[in-house]
SEVEX-139324 format. One record per residue (C-alpha): residue number from 1; residue in three letters; x, y, z. Coordinates in pm, whole numbers. Layout:
BEGIN
   nr  rest      px      py      pz
  NUM   ala       X       Y       Z
...
***
This chain:
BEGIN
   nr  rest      px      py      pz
    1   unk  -20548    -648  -11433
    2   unk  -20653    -266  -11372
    3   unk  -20367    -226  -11111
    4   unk  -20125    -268  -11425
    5   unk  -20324    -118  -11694
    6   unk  -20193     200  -11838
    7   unk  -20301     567  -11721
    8   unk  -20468     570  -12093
    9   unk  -20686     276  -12008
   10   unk  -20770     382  -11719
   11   unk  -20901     713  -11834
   12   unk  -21102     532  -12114
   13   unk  -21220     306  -11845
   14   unk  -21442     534  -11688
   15   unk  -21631     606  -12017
   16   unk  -21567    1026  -11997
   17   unk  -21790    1250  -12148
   18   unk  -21542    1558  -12174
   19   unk  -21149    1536  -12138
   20   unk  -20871    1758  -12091
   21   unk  -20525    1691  -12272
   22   unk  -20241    1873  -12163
   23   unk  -19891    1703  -12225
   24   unk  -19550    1739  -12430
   25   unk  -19381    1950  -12212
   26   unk  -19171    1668  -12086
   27   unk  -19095    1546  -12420
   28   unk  -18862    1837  -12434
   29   unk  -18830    1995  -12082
   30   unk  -18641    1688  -11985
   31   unk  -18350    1766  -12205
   32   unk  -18364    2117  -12209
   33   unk  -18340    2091  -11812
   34   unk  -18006    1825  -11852
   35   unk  -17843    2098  -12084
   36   unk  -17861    1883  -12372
   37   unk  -17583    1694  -12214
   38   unk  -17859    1407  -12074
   39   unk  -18235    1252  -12161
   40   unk  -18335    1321  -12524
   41   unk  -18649    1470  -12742
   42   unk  -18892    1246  -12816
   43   unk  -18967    1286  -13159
   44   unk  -19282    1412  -13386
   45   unk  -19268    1075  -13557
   46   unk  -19091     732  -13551
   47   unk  -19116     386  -13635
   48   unk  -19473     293  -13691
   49   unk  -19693     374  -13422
   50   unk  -19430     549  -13200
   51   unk  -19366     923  -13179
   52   unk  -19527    1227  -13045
   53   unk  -19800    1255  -13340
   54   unk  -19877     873  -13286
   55   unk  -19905     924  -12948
   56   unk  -20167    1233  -12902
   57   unk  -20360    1047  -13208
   58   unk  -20370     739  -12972
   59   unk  -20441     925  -12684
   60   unk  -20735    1147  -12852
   61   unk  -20901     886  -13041
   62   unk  -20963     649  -12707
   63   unk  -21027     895  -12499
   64   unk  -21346     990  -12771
   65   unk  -21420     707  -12886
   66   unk  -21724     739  -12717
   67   unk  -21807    1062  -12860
   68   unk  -21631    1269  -12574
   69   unk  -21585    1592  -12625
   70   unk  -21280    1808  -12461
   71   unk  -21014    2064  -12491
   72   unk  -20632    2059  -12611
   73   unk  -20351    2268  -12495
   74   unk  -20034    2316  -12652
   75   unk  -19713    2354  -12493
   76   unk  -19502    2630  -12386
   77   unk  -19135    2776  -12532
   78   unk  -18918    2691  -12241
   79   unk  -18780    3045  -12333
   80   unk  -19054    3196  -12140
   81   unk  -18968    2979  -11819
   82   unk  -18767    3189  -11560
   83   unk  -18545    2874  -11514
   84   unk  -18356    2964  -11807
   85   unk  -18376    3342  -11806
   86   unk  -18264    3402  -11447
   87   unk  -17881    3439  -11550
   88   unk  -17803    3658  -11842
   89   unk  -17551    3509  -12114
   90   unk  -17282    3806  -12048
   91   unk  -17332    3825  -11688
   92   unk  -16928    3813  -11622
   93   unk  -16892    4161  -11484
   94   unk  -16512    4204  -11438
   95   unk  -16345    4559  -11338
   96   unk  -16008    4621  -11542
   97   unk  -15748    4428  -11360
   98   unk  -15971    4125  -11358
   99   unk  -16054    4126  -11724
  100   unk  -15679    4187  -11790
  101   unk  -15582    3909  -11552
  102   unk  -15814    3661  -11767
  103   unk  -15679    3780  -12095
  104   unk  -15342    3692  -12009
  105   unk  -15417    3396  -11935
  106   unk  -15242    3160  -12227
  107   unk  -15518    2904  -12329
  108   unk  -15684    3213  -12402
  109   unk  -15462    3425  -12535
  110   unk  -15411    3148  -12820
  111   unk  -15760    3098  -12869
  112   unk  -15812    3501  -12929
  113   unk  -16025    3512  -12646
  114   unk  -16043    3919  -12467
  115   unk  -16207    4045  -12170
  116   unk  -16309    4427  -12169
  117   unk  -16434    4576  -11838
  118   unk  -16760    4580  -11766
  119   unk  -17017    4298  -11913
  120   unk  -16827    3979  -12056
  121   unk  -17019    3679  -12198
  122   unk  -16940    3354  -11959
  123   unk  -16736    3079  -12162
  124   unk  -16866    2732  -12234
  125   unk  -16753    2411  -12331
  126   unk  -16831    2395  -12728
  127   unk  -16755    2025  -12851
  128   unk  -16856    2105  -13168
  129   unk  -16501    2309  -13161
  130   unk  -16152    2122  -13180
  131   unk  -16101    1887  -12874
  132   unk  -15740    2055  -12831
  133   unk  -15945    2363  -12733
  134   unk  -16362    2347  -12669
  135   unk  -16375    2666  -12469
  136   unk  -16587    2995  -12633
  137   unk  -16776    3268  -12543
  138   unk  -17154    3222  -12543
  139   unk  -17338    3428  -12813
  140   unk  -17698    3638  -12763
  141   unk  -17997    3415  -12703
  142   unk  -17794    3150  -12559
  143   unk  -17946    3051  -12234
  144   unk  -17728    2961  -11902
  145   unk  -17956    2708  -11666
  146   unk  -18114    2808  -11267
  147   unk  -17910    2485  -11147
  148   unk  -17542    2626  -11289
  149   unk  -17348    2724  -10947
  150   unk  -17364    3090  -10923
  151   unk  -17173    3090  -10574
  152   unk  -16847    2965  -10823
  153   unk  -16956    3192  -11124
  154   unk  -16941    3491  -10891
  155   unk  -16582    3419  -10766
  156   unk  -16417    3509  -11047
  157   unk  -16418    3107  -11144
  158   unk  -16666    2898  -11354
  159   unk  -16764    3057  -11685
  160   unk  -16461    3318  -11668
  161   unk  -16130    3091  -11539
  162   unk  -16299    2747  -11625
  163   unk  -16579    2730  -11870
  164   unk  -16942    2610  -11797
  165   unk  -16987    2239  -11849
  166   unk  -17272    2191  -12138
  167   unk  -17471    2077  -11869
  168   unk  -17534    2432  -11733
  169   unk  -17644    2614  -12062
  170   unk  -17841    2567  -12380
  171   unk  -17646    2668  -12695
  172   unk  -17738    2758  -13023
  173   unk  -17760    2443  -13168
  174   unk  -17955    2225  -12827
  175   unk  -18184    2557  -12894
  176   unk  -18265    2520  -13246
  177   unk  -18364    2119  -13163
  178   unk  -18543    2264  -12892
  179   unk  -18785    2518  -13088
  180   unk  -18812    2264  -13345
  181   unk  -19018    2000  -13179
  182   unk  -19178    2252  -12956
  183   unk  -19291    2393  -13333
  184   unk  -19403    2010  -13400
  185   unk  -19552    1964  -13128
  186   unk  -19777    2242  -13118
  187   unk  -19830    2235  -13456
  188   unk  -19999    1837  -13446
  189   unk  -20172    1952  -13111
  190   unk  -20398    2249  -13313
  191   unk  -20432    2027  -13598
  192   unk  -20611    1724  -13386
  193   unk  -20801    1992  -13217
  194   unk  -20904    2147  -13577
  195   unk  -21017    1820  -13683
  196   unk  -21217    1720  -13404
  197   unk  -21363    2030  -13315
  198   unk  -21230    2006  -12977
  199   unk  -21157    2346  -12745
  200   unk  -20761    2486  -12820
  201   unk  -20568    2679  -12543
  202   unk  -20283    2835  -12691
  203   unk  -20048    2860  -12390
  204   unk  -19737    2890  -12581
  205   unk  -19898    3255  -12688
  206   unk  -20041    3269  -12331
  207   unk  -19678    3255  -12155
  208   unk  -19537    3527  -12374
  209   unk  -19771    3737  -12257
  210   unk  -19708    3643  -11880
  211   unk  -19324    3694  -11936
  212   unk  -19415    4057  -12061
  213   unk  -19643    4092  -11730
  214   unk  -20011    4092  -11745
  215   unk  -20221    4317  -11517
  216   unk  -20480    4145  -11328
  217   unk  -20720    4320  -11075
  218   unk  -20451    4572  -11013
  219   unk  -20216    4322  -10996
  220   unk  -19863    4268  -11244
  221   unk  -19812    3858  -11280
  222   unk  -19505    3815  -11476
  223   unk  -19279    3544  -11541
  224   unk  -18989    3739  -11343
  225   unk  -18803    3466  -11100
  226   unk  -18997    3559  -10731
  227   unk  -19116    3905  -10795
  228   unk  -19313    3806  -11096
  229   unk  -19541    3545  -10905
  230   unk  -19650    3336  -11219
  231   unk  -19407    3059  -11138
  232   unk  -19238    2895  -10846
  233   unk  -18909    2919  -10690
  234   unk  -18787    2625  -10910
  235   unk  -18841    2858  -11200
  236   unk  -19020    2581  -11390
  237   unk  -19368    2526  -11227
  238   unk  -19674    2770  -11202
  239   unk  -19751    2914  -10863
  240   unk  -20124    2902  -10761
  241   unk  -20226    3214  -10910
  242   unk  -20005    3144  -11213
  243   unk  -20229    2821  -11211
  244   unk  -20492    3028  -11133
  245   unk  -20464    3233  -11438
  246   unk  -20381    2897  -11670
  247   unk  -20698    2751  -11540
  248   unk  -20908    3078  -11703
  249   unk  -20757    3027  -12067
  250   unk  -20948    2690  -12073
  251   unk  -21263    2787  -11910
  252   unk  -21229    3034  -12167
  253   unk  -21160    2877  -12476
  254   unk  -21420    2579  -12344
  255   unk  -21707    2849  -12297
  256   unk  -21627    2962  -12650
  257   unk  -21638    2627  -12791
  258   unk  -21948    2490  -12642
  259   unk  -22128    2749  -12582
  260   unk  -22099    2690  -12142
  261   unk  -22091    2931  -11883
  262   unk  -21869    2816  -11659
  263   unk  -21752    3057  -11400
  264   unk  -21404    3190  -11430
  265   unk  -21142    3153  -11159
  266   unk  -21066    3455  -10932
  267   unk  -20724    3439  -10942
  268   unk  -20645    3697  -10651
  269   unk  -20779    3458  -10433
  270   unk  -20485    3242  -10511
  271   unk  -20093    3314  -10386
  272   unk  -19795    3416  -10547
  273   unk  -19464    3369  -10417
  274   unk  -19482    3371  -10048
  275   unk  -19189    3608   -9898
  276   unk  -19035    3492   -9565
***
């Protein structure tokens, strides 16, 4: 019976005194990462007893039903994750015969669509546009994915001759769904921890600060992809001294809380990227 009880039952199983909840990232990050061409977003509420807030109210009120105490975290924007920050949205970079060469060509020149020399945004496939012609540029904030195929964006080809499958990039609209439950989300997360009078780290604020750089011991830690040091090479997962410095905002915000004095991490004990 245990081996096919649920992670939640098990966790209430062993009676905890103090509990950590962390989770909702992958209630998003799984479609953000597909491009909003695959998985979906699990929504704030659904049919009765389904939904995020159903969920973290399930979650919270068996794992204290014994009069646990414990902390919360919210989630971050996936806008401060290098993943989708590596590759700026006008990236093209096309001298004068190359822009002109692209200009000419007819699909475009029907659509209206000009290259200049210099920065160009890369084109996407838009189906909210006609089917007889999908292709635009992309606009500011949109974001263009770590796993879109630079080696074929670089050779004058995808984003500039053929467009960037929806798979590769986050548009305006996959965005706005995106900040919208990440808003939800966070929003029901402080609101349990309110009532309860549990411990809140807000690591949403927490990675903005990262992506501007935070100096540590002498050190900058910044969300920057491999010189920055906060996350991994996949762009989406905390090195150990990103970890590191994570691990301090709840020590923190449980100290405050309870009134503990647990130790803080020294993070410079911990790695970065390692350079070969």
């Amino acid at each position: 019976e245990y081996a096919t009880a649920s992670m939640l039952t098990k966790a209430a199983a062993q009676k905890p005194t103090f509990f950590s909840l962390f989770i909702g990232n992958n209630d998003v990050l799984s479609y953000a990462l597909a491009g909003g061409a695959a998985d979906s977003i699990t929504p704030s509420a659904g049919s009765p007893g389904t939904g995020f807030d159903a969920t973290i109210d399930l979650i919270v009120s068996t794992l204290s039903a014994n009069g646990a105490k414990g902390v919360i975290a919210n989630i971050p924007d996936i806008t401060h994750l290098p993943f989708f920050n590596l590759v700026p949205y006008n990236g093209l970079v096309l001298d004068s015969s190359k822009a002109a060469a692209l200009s000419s060509i007819p699909a475009y020149v029907a659509a209206g669509i000009k290259f200049t020399p210099g920065n160009n945004p890369f084109l996407i496939i838009d189906k909210t546009l006609p089917p007889f012609f999908s292709t635009r540029k992309m606009k500011p904030g949109e974001l263009i994915l770590l796993s879109a195929p630079q080696d074929s964006m670089k050779c004058f080809g995808l984003g500039s001759i053929a467009p960037l499958h929806n798979r590769y990039v986050l548009d305006e609209m996959e965005l706005g769904k995106i900040q919208a439950a990440i808003n939800n989300y966070n929003n029901k997360l402080k609101a349990v921890a309110d009532e309860k009078g549990f411990a809140f780290v807000d690591v949403n604020a927490f990675m903005a600060k990262v992506k501007k750089g935070i100096l540590y011991n002498g050190v900058t830690i910044s969300t920057t992809f491999v010189s920055g040091g906060a996350f991994s090479l996949d762009g989406i997962h905390l090195t150990p001294i990103g970890n590191a410095l994570l691990a301090n905002e709840f020590i923190k915000a449980i100290n405050s809380t309870y009134g503990s004095n647990i130790p803080l991490v020294e993070v410079t004990k911990y790695k970065g990227i390692v350079f070969p």
